[in-house]
C-alpha positions in Angstrom: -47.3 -0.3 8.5 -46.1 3.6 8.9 -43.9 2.6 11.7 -41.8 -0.2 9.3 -41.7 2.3 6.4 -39.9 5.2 9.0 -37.8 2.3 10.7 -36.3 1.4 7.2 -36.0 4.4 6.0 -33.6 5.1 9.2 -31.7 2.1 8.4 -31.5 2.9 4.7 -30.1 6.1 5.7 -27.7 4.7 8.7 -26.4 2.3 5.7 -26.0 5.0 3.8 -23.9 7.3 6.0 -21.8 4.4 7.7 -21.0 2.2 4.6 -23.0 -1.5 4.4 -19.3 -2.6 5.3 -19.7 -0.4 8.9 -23.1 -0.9 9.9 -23.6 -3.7 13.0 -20.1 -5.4 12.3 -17.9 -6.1 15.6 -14.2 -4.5 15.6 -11.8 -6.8 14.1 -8.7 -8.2 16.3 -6.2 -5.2 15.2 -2.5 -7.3 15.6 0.1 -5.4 16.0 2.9 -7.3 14.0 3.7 -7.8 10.1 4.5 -11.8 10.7 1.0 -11.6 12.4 -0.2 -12.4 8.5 1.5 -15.5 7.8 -0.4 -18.2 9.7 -3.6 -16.9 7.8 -1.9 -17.4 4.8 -0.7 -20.9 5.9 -4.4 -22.0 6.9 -6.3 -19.8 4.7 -4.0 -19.9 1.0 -4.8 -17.4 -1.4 -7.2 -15.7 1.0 -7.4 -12.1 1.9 -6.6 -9.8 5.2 -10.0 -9.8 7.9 -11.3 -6.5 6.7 -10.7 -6.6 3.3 -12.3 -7.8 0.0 -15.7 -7.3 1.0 -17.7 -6.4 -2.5 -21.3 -5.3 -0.6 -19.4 -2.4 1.0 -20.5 0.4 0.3 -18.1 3.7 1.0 -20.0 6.2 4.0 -19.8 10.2 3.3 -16.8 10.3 6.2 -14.9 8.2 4.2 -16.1 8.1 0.2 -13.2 6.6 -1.0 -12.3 3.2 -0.9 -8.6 2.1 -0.1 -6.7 -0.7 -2.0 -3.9 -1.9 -0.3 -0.4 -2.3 -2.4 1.3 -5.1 -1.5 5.6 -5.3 -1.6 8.0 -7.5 -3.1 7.1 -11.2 -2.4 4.1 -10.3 -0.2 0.5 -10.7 -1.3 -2.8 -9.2 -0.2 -3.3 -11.1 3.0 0.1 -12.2 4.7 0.8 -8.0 4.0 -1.7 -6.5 5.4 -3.0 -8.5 8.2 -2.2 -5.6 10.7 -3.8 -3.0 8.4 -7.0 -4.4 6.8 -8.6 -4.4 10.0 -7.7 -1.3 11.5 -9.2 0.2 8.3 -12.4 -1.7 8.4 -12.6 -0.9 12.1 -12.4 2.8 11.0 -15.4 2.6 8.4 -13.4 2.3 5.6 -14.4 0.1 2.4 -11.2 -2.1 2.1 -9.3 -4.0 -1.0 -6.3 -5.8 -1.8 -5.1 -7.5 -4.5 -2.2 -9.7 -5.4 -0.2 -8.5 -8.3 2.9 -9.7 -10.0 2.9 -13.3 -9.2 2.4 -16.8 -10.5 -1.0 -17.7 -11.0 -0.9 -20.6 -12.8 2.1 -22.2 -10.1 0.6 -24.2 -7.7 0.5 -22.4 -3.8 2.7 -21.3 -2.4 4.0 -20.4 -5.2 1.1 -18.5 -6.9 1.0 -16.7 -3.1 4.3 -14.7 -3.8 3.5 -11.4 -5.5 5.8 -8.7 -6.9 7.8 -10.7 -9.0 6.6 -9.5 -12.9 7.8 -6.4 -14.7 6.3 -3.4 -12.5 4.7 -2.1 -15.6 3.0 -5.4 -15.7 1.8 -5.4 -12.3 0.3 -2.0 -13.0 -1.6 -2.8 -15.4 -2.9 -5.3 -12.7 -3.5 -2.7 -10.6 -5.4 -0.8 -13.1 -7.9 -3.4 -14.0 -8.6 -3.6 -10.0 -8.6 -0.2 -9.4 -11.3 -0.1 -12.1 -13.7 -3.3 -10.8 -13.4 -1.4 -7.1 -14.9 1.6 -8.3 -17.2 -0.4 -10.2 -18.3 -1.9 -7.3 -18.4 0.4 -5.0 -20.2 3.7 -6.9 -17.1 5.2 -5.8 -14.9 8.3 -8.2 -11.8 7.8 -6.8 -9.7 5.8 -4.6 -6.9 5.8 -1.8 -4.0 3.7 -2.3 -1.7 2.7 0.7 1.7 1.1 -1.0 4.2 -0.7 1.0 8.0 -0.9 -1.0 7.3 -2.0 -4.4 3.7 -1.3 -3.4 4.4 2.2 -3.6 6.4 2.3 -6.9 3.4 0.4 -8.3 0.9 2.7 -6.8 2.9 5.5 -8.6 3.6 3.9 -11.9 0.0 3.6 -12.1 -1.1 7.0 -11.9 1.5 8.3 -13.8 1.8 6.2 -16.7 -1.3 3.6 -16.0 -4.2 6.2 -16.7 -4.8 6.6 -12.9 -4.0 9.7 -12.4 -8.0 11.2 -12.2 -9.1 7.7 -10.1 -6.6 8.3 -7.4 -7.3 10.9 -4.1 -3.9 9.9 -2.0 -1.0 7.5 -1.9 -0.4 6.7 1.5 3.4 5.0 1.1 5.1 2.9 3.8 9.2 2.6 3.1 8.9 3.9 -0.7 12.2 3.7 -2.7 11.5 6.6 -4.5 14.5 7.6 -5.9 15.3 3.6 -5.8 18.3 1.3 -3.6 21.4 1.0 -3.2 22.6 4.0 -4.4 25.1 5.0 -1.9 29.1 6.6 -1.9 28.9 7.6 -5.8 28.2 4.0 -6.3 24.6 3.3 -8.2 23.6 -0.4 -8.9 21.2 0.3 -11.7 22.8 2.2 -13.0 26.1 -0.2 -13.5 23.5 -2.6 -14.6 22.2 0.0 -17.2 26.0 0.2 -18.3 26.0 -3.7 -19.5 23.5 -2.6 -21.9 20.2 -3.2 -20.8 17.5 -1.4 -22.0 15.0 -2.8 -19.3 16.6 -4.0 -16.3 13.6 -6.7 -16.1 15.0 -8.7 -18.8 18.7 -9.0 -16.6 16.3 -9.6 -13.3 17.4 -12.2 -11.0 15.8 -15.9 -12.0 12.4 -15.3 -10.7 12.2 -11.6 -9.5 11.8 -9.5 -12.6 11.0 -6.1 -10.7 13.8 -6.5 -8.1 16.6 -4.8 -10.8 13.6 -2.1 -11.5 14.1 -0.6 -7.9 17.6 0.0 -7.7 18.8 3.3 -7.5 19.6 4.5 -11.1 17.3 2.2 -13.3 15.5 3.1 -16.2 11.9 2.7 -14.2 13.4 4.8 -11.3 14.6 7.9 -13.8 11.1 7.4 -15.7 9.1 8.1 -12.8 11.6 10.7 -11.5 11.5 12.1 -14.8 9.8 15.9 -15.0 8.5 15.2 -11.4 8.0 12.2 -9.4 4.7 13.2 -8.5 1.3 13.6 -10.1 -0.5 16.9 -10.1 -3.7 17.0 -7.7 -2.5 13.6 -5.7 -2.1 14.0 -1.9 1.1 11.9 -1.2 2.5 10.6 1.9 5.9 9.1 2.7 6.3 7.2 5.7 10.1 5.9 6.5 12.3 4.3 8.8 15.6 5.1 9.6 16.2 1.0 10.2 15.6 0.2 6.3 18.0 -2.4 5.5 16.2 -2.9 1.9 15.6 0.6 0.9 19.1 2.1 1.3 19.4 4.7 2.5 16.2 5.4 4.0 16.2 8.9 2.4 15.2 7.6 -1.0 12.0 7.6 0.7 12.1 11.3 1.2 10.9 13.8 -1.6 9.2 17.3 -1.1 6.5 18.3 -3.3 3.5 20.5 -3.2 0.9 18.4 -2.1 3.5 15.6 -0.4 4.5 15.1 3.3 7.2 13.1 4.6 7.5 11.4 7.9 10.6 9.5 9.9 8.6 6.9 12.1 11.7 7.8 14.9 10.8 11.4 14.9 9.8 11.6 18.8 10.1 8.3 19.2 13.7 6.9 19.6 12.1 3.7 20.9 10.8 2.3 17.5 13.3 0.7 15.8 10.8 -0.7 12.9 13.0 -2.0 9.8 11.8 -2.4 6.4 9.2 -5.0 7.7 7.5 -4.1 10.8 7.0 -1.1 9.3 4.0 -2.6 7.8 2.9 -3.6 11.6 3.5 -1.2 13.9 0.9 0.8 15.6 3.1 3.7 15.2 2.8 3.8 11.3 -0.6 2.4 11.2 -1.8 5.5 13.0 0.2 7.8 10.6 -1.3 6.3 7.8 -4.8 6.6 9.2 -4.5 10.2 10.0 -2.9 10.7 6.4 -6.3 8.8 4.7 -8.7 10.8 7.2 -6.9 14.1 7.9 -9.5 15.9 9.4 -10.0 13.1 12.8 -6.2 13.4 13.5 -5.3 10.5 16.3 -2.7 10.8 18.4 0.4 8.8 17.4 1.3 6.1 20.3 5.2 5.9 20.7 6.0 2.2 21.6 8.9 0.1 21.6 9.2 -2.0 17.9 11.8 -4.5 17.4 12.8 -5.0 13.6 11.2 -7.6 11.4 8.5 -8.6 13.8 7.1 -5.5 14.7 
């Protein structure tokens, strides 16, 4: 009887250490592309990322803070983050993703394309599911990993949300920080902002209501930028591509700050020539972001040829 009490007590503690989500589980199939998510969605609609989603995990001591997974404009949490999920779960992490800004009520597909409300609505979104993962998990705080609007959202949220005190790090991939298409003297939002529009939202294209948000010169983008993009006590990093053909330039990706770091994915590696959307594939970046979310195990950073788009 002696010997079952010790041998439970070693896996209660095992459990403990490793996360329930760790313990016994075989390494998922870590692909390498973003377009490696849209046959799950195809097969699997409305489902989420292998890796992700799974309520019994329990976050280890390595890595206490779950990470939720921000999404970009049209994506949602599985055809996003099929390259990523995985590799986090592989790791040890306690993985989420939700989809925000879409269509629920539409029938699929078109409930599976995210991104589309207001971003203060999607936050809000955010918010709520920031608050059932810590719920679930025991956890104080979380790390969020944005990808383009992702990131935006992920900021918005702790700036103006009431995150600030639930978030450790945000981890961005291709972040439109100080928003696109603001090149030559010439700023989109804010020529939209000159017709008169409070809210760019309410003059968003048909179906996209945050797409006029991101531009470079909107009123979200000078309400974030406003008295310092970043919030106090958040670890942020930026990871960018000189190949973004959405965020333009690339640069609006870049912003120094205390407690922020900034990283060009071509850095030491001319080869990679990942765009806007393989970003959110490539081992490269995946690798960046894990070192960012576990600082102290630093992995070396492969350098691989990366076409654009598929990764």
């Amino acid at each position: 009887m002696r010997w079952r009490i010790v041998i439970g007590s070693l896996i209660s503690t095992a459990a403990l250490f490793w996360g329930t989500g760790a313990v016994g589980a075989a390494p998922l199939p870590e692909p390498d592309t973003f377009l490696s998510g849209v046959l799950p969605e195809l097969t699997n609609p409305g489902g989420s990322a292998p890796g992700s989603n799974d309520w019994s995990c329990r976050p280890s001591a390595e890595h206490p803070s779950p990470v939720v997974l921000v999404h970009g404009t049209g994506g949602n949490r599985q055809d996003n983050w099929a390259a990523y999920a995985p590799m986090l779960a592989n790791e040890g992490f306690c993985v989420f993703s939700l989809t925000y800004g879409n269509f629920a009520d539409l029938p699929w597909p078109l409930s599976a394309i995210g991104g589309m409300l207001p971003v203060d609505v999607s936050s809000g979104q955010l918010a709520t599911f920031v608050d059932e993962v810590l719920a679930a998990t025991g956890a104080t705080k979380v790390d969020l990993v944005g990808h383009s609007q992702g990131t935006v959202l992920a900021n918005n949220y702790a700036k103006f949300r009431g995150g600030a005190g639930k978030v450790g790090r945000i981890v961005s991939l291709a972040p439109p920080w100080d928003g696109t298409y603001g090149v030559d003297g010439f700023s989109l939002g804010a020529a939209v902002r000159g017709l008169g529009v409070d809210d760019e939202f309410q003059l968003g294209f048909p179906v996209c209501k945050a797409c006029t948000e991101l531009m470079h010169g909107s009123g979200l983008v000078d309400r974030l930028r406003s008295g310092g993009l970043y919030v106090p006590g958040i670890e942020y990093t930026n990871i960018v591509t000189r190949y973004d053909e959405i965020v333009v330039p690339y640069t609006s990706g870049i912003e120094p700050g205390p407690l922020a770091t900034n990283i060009v994915v071509q850095d030491g590696c001319e080869q990679d020539y990942s765009d806007h959307l393989s970003i959110a594939g490539a081992r490269r970046a995946r690798t960046m972001v894990l070192n960012a979310l576990d600082p102290t195990h630093q992995r070396e950073v492969p350098c691989l040829f990366v076409p654009p788009v598929a990764g």
